[in-house]
Each structure stands twice: as C-alpha cells, then as structure tokens.
DRENGU-704432 format. One record per residue: residue in three letters; residue number from 1; x, y, z of N, C-alpha, C, O in turn. Coordinates in steps of 0.2 Angstrom, whole numbers, plus 5000, padded with zeros to 4 digits. Each point is the difference from the previous one (the first is absolute). Example, Ala and Ser with C-alpha at 12.3 -4.5 7.8 and 13.67 -1.06 7.14 Angstrom:
! residues 2
+--------+-------+------+------+------+------+------+------+------+------+------+------+------+------+
: dodren : pakol :  nxx :  nyy :  nzz : caxx : cayy : cazz :  cxx :  cyy :  czz :  oxx :  oyy :  ozz :
+--------+-------+------+------+------+------+------+------+------+------+------+------+------+------+
:    ALA :     1 : 5066 : 4972 : 5039 : 4996 : 5006 : 5000 : 5004 : 5006 : 5000 : 5005 : 4999 : 5003 :
:    SER :     2 : 4993 : 5006 : 4993 : 5004 : 5006 : 5001 : 4996 : 5005 : 5003 : 5003 : 5006 : 5001 :
+--------+-------+------+------+------+------+------+------+------+------+------+------+------+------+
***
This chain:
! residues 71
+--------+-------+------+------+------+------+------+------+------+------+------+------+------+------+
: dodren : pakol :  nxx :  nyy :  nzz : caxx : cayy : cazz :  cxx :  cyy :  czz :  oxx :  oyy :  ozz :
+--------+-------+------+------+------+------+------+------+------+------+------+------+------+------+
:    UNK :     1 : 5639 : 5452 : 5733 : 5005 : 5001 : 4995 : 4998 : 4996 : 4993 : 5001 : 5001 : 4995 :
:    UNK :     2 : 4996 : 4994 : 5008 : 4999 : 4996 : 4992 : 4997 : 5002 : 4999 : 5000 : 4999 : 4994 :
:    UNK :     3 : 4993 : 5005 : 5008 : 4995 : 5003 : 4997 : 5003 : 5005 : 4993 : 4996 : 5001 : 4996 :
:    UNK :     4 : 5008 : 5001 : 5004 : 5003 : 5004 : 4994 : 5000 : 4996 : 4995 : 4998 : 5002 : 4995 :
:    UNK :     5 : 5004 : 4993 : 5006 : 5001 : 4995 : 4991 : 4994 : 5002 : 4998 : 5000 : 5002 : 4995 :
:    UNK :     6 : 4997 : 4997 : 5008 : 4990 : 4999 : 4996 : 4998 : 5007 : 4999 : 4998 : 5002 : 4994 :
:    UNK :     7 : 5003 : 5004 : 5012 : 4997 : 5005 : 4998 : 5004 : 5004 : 4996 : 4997 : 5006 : 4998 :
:    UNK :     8 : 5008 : 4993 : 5001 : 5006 : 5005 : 4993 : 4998 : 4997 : 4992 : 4998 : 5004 : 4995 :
:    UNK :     9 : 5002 : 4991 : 5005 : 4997 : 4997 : 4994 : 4991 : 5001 : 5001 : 4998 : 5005 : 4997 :
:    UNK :    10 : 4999 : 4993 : 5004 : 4994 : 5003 : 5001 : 4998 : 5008 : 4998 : 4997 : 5002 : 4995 :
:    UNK :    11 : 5005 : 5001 : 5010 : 5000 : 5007 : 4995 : 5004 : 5002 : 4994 : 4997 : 5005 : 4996 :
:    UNK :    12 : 5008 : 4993 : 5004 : 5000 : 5001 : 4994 : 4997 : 4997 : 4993 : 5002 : 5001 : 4995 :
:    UNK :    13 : 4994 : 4995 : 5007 : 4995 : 4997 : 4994 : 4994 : 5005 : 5000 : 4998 : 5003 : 4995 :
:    UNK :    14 : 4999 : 4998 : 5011 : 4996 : 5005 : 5000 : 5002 : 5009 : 4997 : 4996 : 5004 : 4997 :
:    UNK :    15 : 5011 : 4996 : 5004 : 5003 : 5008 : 4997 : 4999 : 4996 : 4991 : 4995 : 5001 : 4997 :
:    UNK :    16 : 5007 : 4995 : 5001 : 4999 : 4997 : 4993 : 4994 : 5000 : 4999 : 4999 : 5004 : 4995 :
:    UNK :    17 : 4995 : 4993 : 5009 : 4993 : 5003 : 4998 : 4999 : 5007 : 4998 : 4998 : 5003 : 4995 :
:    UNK :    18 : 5002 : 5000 : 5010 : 4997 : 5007 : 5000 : 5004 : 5004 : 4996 : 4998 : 5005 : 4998 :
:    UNK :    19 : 5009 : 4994 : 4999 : 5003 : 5003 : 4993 : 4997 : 4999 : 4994 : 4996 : 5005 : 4997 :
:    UNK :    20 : 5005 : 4986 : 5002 : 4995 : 4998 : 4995 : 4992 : 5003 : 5001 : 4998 : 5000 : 4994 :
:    UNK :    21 : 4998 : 5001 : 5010 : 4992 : 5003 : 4997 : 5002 : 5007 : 5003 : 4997 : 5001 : 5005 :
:    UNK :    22 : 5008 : 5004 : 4993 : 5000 : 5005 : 4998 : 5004 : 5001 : 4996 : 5003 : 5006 : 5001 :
:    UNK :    23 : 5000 : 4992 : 4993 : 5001 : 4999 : 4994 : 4993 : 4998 : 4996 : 4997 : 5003 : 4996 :
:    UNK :    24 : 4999 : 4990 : 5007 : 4996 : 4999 : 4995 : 4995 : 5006 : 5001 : 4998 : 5002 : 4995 :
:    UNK :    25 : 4999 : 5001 : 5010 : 4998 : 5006 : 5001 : 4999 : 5005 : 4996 : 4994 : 5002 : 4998 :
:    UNK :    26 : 5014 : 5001 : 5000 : 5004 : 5005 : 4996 : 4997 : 4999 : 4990 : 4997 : 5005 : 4996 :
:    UNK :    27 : 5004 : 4988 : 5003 : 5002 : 4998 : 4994 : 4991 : 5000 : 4998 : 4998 : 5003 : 4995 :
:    UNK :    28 : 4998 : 4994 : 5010 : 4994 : 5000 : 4998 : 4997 : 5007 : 5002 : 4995 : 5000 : 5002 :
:    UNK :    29 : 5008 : 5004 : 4998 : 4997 : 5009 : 5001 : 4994 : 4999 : 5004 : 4995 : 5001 : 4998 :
:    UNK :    30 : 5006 : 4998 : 5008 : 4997 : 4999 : 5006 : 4999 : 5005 : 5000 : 4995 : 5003 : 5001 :
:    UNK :    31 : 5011 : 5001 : 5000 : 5002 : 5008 : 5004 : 4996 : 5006 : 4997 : 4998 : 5005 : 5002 :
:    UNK :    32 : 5003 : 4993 : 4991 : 4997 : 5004 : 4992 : 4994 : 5006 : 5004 : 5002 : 5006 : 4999 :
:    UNK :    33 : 4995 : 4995 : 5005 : 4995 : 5003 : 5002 : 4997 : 5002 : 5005 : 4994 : 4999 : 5000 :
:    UNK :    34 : 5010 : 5003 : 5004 : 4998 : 5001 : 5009 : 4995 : 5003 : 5001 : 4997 : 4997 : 5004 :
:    UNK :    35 : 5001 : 5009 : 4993 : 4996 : 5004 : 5001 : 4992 : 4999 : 5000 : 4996 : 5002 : 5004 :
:    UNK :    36 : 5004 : 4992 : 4989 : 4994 : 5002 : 4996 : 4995 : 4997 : 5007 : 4997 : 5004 : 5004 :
:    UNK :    37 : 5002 : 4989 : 4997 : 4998 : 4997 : 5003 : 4997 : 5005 : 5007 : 4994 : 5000 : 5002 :
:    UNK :    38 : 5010 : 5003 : 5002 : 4999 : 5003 : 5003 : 4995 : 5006 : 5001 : 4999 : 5003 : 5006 :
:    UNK :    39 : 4999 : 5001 : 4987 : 4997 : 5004 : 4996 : 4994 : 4997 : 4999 : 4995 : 5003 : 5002 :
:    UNK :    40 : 5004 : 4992 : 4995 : 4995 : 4995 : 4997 : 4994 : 5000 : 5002 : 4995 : 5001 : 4997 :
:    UNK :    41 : 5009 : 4999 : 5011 : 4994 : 4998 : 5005 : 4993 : 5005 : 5000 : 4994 : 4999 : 5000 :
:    UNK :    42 : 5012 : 5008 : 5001 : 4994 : 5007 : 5001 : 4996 : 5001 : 4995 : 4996 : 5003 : 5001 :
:    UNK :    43 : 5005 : 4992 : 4992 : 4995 : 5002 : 4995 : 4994 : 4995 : 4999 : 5001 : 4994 : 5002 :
:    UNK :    44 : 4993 : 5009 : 4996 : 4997 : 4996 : 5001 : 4999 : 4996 : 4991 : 5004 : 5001 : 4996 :
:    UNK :    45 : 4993 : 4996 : 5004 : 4999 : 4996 : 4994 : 4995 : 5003 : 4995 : 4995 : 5000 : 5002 :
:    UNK :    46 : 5005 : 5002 : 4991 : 4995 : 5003 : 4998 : 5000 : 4998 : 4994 : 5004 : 4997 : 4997 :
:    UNK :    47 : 4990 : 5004 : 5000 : 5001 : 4997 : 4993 : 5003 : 5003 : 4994 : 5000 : 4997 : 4995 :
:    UNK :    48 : 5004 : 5010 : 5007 : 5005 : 5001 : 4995 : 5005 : 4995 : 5000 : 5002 : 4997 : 4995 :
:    UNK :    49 : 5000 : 5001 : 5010 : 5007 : 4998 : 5002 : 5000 : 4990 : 4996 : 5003 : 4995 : 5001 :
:    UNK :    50 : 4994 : 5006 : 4997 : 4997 : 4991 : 4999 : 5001 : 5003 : 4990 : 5000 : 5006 : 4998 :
:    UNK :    51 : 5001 : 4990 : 5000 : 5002 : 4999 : 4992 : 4992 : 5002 : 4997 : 4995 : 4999 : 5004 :
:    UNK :    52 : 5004 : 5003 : 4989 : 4995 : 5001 : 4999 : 4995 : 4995 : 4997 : 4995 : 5002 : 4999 :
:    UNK :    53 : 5007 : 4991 : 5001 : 4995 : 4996 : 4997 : 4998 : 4997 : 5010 : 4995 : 4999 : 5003 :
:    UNK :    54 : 5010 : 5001 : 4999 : 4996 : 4997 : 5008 : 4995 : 5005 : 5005 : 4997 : 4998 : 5006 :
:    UNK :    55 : 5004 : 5012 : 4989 : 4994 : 5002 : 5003 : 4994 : 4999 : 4999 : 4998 : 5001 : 4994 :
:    UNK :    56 : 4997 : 4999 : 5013 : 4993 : 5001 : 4998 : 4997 : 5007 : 4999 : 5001 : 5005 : 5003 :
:    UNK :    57 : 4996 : 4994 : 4993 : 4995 : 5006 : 4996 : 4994 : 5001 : 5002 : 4997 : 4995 : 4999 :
:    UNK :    58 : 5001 : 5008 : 5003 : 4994 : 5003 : 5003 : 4994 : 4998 : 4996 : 4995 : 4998 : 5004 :
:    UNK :    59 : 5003 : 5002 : 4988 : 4997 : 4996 : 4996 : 5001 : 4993 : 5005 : 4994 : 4999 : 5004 :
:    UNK :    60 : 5009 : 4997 : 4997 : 5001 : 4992 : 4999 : 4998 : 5000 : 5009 : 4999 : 4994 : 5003 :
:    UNK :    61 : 5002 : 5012 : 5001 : 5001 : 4998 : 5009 : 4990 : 5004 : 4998 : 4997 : 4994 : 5000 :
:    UNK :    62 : 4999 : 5009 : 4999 : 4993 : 5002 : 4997 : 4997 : 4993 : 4997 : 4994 : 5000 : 5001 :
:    UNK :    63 : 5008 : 4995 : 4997 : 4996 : 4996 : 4994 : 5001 : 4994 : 5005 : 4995 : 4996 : 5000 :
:    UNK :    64 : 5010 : 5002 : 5005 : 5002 : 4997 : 5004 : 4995 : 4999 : 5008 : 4998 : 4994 : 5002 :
:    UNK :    65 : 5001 : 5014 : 4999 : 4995 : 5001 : 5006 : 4993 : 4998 : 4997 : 4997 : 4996 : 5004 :
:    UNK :    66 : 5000 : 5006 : 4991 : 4996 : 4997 : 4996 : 4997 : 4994 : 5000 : 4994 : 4999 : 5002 :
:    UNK :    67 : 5011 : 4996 : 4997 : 4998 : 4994 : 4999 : 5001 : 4997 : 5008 : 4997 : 4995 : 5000 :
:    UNK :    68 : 5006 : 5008 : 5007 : 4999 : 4996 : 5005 : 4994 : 5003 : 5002 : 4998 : 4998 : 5006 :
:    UNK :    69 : 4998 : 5008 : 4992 : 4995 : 4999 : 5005 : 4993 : 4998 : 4993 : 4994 : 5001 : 5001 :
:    UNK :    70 : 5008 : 4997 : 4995 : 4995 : 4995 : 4997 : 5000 : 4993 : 5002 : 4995 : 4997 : 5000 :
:    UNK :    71 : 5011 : 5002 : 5002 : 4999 : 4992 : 5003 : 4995 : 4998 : 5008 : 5000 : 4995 : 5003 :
+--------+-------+------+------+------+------+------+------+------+------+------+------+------+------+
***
C-alpha cells in the first residue's frame, strides 16, 4: 500500500511530461506534415529537384571526365 505514495506522484510527473513534449511538439509544427516524408522516399533524387546553381551540367560532368583520365 505504500507503494502508491511513490507511484501516484511518479506518474503523474510522467502524465506532465508527455503533455509538455506534445505541446512543445504542436508549437514547433512537428505535425505540419505527415504525408510528405513518407512520399519522399518513392522519389528518387534528380538533378531537377536540386536548385539551379547546385546542378551539374553536362559541359562541366564532360570536362570533368576529361581531366580524370588524363591523370
């Protein structure tokens, strides 16, 4: 029976936990996006999908191959 003092207060610190990191959760839009990642996965990566200064150019991936088999 005395084991209740301990485990009444004890969980309820842990119910305080698990409220608190699903507020901060919330607030930090954890949730914002269920979908995407999930989707993500099926695509593959391509050099559209990359911004246009971090794609390679076919000029610069040619001039590239070049110089490793001169080495």
């Amino acid at each position: 029976m005395s084991i209740l003092y301990l485990l009444i207060p004890l969980s309820l610190i842990l119910l305080g936990l698990a409220v608190w990191a699903f507020f901060w959760a919330v607030k930090h839009d954890q949730f914002e996006d269920l979908e995407g990642p999930a989707y993500r996965i099926l695509f593959d990566e391509d050099d559209n999908d990359r911004p246009k200064d971090e794609r390679r150019s076919p000029e610069r991936d040619a001039s590239s191959d070049d110089e490793e088999r001169r080495d």
